[in-house]
C-alpha positions in Angstrom: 0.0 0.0 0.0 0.9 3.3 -0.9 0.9 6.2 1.7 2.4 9.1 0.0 0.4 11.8 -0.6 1.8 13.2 -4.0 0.7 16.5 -5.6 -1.6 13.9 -7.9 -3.6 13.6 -4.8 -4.4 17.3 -3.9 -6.9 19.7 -5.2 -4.5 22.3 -6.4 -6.3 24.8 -9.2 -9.1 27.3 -8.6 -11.1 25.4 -10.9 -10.7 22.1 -9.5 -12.2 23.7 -6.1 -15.1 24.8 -8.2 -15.9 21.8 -9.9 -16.5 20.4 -6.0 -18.1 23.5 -4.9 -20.7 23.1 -7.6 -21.7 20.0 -6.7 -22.7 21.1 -4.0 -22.9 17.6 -2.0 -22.3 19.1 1.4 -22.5 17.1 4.8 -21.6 19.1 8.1 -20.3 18.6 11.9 -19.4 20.2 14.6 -15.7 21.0 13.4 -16.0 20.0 9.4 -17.8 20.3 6.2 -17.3 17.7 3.6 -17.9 18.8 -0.2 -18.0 16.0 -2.4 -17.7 15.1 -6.0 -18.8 12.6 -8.3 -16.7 10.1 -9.4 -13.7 12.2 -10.7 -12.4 9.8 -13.4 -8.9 9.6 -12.1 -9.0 6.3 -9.9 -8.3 7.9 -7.1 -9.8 10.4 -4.2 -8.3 14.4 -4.3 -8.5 16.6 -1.2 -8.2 20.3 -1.0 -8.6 22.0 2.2 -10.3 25.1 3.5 -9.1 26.5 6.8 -10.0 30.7 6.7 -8.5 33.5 9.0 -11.8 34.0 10.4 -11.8 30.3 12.0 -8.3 30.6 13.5 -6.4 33.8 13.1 -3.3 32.6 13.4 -1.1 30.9 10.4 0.3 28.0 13.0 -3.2 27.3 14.0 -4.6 26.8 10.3 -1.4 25.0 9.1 -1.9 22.6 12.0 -5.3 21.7 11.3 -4.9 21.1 7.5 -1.8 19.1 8.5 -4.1 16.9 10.6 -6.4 16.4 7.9 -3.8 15.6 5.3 -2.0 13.1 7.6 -5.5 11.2 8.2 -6.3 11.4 4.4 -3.0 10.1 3.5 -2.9 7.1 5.8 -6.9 6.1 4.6 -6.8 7.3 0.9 -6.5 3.3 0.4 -10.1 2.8 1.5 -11.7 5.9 -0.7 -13.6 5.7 -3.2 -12.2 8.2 -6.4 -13.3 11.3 -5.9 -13.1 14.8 -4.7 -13.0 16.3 -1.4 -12.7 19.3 0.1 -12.7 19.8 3.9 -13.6 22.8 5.4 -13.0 23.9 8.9 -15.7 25.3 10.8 -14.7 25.7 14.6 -10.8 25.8 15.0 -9.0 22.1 17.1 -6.0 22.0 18.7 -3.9 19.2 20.4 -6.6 18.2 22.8 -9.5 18.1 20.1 -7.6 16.7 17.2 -8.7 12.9 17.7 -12.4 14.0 17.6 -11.9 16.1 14.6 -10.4 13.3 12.7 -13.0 11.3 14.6 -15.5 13.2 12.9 -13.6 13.2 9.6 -13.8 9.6 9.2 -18.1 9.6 9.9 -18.3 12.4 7.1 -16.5 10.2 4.9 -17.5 7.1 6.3 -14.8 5.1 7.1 -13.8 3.4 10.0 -11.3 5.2 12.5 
């Protein structure tokens, strides 16, 4: 098993967020929102990652919680099916919350933790 997580595997264009975005297959927690494709063609899943100034003001504090989101996407792109993601943060997690948030990652996506 692969668990790289290569550029091929990240939403990196404007218009690849908008293809998502208009889809508009949305499903919300208390932390997350998941925006989801249709089958995108490739074989595999993409994931780009939304984490604004408004939710945590500080650049250590958003680059931590896309970095938890990546490292859980990496390790269970496996059990995916191919399409596109993008995960936006609602309410900002630290350290102490980070298990739930992937928790709750893994129920929007619906795989097993």
């Amino acid at each position: 098993m692969n668990y790289g997580f290569a550029k091929q595997y990240r939403l990196l264009k404007t218009d690849d967020f908008s293809s998502v975005f208009a889809f508009r297959k949305r499903q919300n927690s208390e932390w997350l929102q998941l925006i989801q494709s249709p089958d995108n063609g490739l074989g595999y899943p993409r994931l780009g990652l939304v984490v604004s100034k408004k939710t945590a003001k500080r650049a250590n504090a958003r680059n931590y919680m896309k970095r938890v989101i990546r490292e859980w996407f990496r390790i269970h792109k496996n059990a995916l099916p191919p399409r596109d993601y993008v995960v936006r943060v609602l309410k900002p997690f630290d350290k102490s919350r980070s298990a739930q948030a992937r928790c709750q990652l893994a129920q929007l996506l619906k795989v097993k933790p």
